[in-house]
N, C-alpha and C positions, 0 to 999 in steps of 0.2 A: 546738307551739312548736319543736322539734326539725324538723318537716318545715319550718317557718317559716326555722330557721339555712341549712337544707341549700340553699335558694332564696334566702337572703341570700347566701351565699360568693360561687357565681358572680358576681354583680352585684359586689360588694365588689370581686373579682378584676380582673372587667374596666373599673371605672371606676380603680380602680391604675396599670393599665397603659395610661389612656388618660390620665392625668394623666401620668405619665412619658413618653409618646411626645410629650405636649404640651409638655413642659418641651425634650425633645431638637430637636424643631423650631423652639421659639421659641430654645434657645442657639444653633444652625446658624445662624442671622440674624444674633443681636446680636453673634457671632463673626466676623466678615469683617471686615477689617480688619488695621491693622498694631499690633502690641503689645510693648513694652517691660518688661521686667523692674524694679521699681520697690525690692522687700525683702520679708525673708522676715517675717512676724508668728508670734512661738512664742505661744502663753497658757499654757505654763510657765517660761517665760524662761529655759529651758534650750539655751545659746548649744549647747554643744556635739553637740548633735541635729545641725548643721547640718552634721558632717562624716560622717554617717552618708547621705547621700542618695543613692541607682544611677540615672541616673550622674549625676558632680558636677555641680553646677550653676555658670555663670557669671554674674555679677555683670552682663556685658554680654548676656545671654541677649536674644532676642527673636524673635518671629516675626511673620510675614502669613498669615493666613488667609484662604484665595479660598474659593468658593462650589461647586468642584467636587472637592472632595476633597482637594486640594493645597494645601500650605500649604511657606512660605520658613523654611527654620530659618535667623537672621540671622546665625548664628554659623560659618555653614560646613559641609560634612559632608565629612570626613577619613577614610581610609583610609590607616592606617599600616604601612610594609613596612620590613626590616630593611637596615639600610643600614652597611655596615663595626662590625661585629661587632656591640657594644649600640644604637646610635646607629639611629634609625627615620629614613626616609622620608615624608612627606606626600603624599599623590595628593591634589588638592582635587575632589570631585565634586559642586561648585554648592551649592545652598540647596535643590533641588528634597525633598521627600517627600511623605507620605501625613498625614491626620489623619482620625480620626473623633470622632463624640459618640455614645455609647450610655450608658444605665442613669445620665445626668445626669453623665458622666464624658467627659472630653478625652481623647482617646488619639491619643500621637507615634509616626510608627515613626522608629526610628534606624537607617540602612543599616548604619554603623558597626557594632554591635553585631546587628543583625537584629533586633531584637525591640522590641515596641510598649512604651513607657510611658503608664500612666494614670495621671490625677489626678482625683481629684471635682471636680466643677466647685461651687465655695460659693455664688459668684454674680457676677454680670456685669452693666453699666449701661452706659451712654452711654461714660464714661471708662474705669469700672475693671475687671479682671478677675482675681478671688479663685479662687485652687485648693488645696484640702486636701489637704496632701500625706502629713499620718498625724494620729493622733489629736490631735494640740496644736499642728503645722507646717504656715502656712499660705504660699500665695507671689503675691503684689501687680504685678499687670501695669498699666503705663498703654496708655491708644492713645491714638496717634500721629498726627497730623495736621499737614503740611503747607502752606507758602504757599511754594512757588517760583518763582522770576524766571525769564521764558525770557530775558531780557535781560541775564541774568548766565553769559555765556561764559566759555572759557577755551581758549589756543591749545593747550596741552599740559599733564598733569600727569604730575609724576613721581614714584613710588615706590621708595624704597631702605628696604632689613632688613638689620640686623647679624647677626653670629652673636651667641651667649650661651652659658652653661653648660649645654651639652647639643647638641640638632641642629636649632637653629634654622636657616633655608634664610638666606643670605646671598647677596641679588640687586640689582639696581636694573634698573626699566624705567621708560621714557619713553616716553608715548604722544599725539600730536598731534593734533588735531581733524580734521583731515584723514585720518585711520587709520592713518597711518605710524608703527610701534610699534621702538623699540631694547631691546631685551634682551641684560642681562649675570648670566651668575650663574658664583658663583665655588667653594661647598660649601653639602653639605646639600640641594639640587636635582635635578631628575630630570634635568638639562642646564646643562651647563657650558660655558662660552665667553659669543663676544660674535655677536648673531646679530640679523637683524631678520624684523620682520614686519608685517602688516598687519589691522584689524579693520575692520568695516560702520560706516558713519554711527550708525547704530542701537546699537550697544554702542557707542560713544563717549557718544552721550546718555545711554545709563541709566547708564553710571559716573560720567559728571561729575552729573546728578541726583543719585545717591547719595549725592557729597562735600556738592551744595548743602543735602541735608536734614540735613547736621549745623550747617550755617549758618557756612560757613567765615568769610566776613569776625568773626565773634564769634566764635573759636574764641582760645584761649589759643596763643601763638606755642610754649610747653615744658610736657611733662607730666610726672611724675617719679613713679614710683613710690619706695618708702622701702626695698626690698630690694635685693640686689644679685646680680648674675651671670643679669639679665636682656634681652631683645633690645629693640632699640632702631628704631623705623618712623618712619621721616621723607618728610614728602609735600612737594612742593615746588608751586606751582599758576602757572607762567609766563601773563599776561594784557599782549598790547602788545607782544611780545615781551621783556619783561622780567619777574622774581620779583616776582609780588604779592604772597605771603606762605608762609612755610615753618612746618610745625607738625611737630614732636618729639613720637613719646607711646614713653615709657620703661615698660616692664610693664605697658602696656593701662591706662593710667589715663587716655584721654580718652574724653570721651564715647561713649556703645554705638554711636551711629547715627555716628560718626568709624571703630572700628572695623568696623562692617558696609561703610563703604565701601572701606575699605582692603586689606580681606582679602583678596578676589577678585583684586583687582590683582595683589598678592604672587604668585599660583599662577597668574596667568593664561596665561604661557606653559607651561603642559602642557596648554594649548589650544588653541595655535597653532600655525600652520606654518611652523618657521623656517628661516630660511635663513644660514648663516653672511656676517657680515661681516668683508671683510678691511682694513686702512689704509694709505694708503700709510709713515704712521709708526707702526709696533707699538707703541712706548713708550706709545701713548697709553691702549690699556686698562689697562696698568700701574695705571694711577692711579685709576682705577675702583675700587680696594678699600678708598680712602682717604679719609677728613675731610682735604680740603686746607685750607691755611694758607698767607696771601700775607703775607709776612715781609719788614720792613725789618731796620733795625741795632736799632731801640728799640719797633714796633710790630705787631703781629699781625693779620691780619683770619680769623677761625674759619668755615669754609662746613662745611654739616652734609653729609652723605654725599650726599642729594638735589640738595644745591646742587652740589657736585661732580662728581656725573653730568652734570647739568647741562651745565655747562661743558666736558667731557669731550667730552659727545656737540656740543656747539659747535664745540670745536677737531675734531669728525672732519669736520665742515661748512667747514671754513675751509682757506684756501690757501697753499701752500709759495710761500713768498716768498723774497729775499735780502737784503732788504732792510736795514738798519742802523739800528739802534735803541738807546736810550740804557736799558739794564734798572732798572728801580724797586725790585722785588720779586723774590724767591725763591719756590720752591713745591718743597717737600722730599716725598720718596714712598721707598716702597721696592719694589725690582725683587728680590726674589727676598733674597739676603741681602745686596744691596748698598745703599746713600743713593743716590739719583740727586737733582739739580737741574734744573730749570726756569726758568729767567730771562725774566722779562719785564716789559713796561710797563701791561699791563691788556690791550693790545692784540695785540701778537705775544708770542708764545713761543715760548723755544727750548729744543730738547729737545738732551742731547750724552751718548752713548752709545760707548763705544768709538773717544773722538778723531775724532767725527764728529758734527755738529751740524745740526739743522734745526728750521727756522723756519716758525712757523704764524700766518698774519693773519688774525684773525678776521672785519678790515674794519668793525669798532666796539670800543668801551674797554669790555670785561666791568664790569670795578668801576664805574665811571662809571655804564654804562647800568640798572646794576642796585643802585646809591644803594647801595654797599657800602664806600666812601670812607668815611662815617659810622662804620662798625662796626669799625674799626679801634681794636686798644686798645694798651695801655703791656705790655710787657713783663715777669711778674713777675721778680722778680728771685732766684734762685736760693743761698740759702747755701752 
C-alpha cells in the first residue's frame, strides 16, 4: 500500500499541474479583449474593505487585453514629478504595459509604481470577468463590444481642463481631421503658451473612434459630480463646420469609455512637436482661459471653455478689417488684473486695449452659425 501512495503522488502531481496549465491557456483566450469595470461584490458587505485596496481602484477602470502579452490600461499610466513646491506634475506615458496569467491569476504591471499586481482570476465567460481580490472582495468586469459608423466624422474636436483644488493641468487643444493641432496651456503643464502642431491621419482616426465608442450622439450634454473643488473636462466635437454637441463631465462622472477617450487628448501635447504661435492680435489668447459670455443689457449666452477655445482659435483664422459695425453684444474677460471688453455683432469683433482698437471678421455670424441665438437667457437679477 505505501509503495502504491508513493507511485500515486507523482501522477496526482502532474495531472495538478496539467489541469492548471489547462486552466491558464484556456483564460489567455477567453481574455483578449476589451473590459470594463462593472462593481466590486463583498460576501461580507463590508463596504469599508473597499478603501483598503494597493493601489486604489477607479470606478472608471478598464483595460484591453491583446494576445501578446500587452495589454491597454484605459485609464492612463502617469508619472508624477514635483512641480512648485507640493503641487505634482503628470508625464502621460500612453496605455501601453505588460499582463500575464499564471497559477489561474491576472498579473498587471504598473510602470508607475514598478511592480506587478495579481488577482485570482474567479472566472470568465463570453461577457464577464470575476477577480478575487481577498478572501470576501470580488471585482466584476464587462466586455466590451462595439458597432462603429465609418460614416460618422467629425472636422475637429476640441478639449479644454480647468484647474481645481490641487494641480490639475489647465489646457485647451484643438485638433482637425486634417492633423492640424492648436495647443494652449496655461498651469499645471509640462508647457505653457500657445503653440501648434500637427498629427498622422492615423491618430486622428483612433481618437475620434475612441470618443465614437462612448456613442457621442447619446451622451448626456452635463455631468455633475456631487463634491466640490473638482476639475472640470469639456469636449466640444465641431461637424459642418459648426458645434454639433458640447459634453461637460465635472469629477469624472461620465461614462469610462468618455473618459478613456478624453485622457490622452488632455496630455497629448508632451507628445508633440510644438512650435510656437504668434497673432497678429495678442489680446486674443487672453481669452483662452475664460468661459465667455455674449451679453446684452437683459440677456446672457454661457459658452463652456471648449466653446470658447473654439471661437478663439476662429478669430486667430479670421481678418483685420475696418470695417463698421453696429455692436450687439459684449464679451468681458480678464487681462491679467484688468476687465477688458469685446464688442461685437456675432460676426466682427473688436478688441480695444490701450486706446487702440482692432477689428476681427470672421466672414460668418458665430451665434448664428452655431444655433447659439436659442441659448440665450434672462439675466438673474442680483439683490
Amino acid at each position: 500500500m505505501k509503495r502504491f501512495h508513493l507511485f500515486l503522488l507523482p501522477l496526482l502531481a502532474t495531472w495538478f499541474f496539467l489541469c492548471k496549465k489547462n486552466n491558464d491557456t484556456e483564460f489567455k483566450k477567453q481574455i483578449l479583449g476589451e473590459w470594463k469595470f462593472v462593481k466590486y461584490c463583498d460576501s461580507t458587505k463590508q463596504k469599508d474593505m473597499l478603501l483598503l485596496l494597493p493601489p486604489p481602484e477607479h470606478r472608471a477602470q478598464g483595460f484591453e487585453f491583446l494576445n501578446n502579452g500587452l495589454c491597454n490600461n484605459k485609464l492612463g499610466i502617469f508619472i508624477y514629478k514635483k512641480y512648485k513646491k507640493e503641487d505634482n506634475l503628470r508625464y502621460y506615458g500612453g496605455e501601453k504595459t505588460r499582463y500575464k496569467i499564471e497559477d489561474d491569476s491576472l498579473e498587471v504591471y504598473y510602470p508607475e509604481t514598478k511592480k506587478w499586481r495579481s488577482d485570482k482570476i474567479y472566472s470568465i465567460t463570453k461577457d464577464t470577468l470575476v477577480l478575487k481580490i481577498s478572501d470576501s472582495l470580488y471585482t466584476k468586469y464587462a466586455r466590451l463590444r462595439y458597432m462603429i459608423d465609418p460614416k460618422e466624422r467629425y472636422d475637429k474636436i476640441i478639449v479644454s481642463s480647468s484647474g481645481c483644488y490641487g494641480s490639475c493641468p489647465i489646457t485647451n487643444i484643438s485638433i482637425s481631421n486634417n492633423g492640424s493641432v492648436i495647443y494652449n496651456g496655461f498651469n499645471y503643464t509640462t508647457k505653457n503658451g500657445l503653440y501648434t502642431s500637427k498629427i498622422s491621419g492615423r491618430q486622428y482616426l483612433e481618437m475620434e473612434n475612441n470618443f465614437k465608442k462612448a456613442g457621442i450622439s447619446k451622451l448626456e450634454n452635463d455631468y455633475q459630480a456631487t463634491h466640490t473643488d473638482d476639475q472640470t473636462i469639456t469636449v466640444t466635437f465641431i461637424k459642418n463646420n459648426r458645434i454639433y454637441k458640447t459634453i461637460s463631465d465635472y469629477g469624472s462622472e461620465s461614462p469610462a469609455e468618455f473618459q478613456w477617450a478624453y485622457r490622452p487628448v488632455i496630455f497629448l501635447h508632451q507628445h508633440l512637436n510644438l512650435k510656437g504661435l504668434k497673432t497678429e492680435v495678442p489680446e486674443i489668447p487672453q481669452t483662452f482661459k475664460w468661459e465667455l459670455e455674449f451679453e446684452t443689457a437683459t440677456k446672457v449666452c454661457y459658452l463652456t471653455k471648449s466653446e470658447s477655445f473654439f471661437l478663439g482659435t476662429e478669430l486667430l483664422k479670421g481678418n483685420l478689417t475696418n470695417v463698421k459695425f453696429a455692436p450687439k453684444y459684449t464679451i468681458e474677460y480678464w487681462d491679467g488684473d484688468k476687465k477688458q471688453n469685446i464688442f461685437t455683432d456675432g460676426r466682427c469683433f473688436t478688441f480695444t486695449t490701450k486706446n487702440k482698437s482692432k477689428t476681427i471678421d470672421l466672414g460668418y455670424n458665430f451665434l448664428e452659425q452655431n444655433n447659439l441665438l436659442q441659448k440665450f437667457k434672462n439675466k438673474k437679477k442680483i439683490d
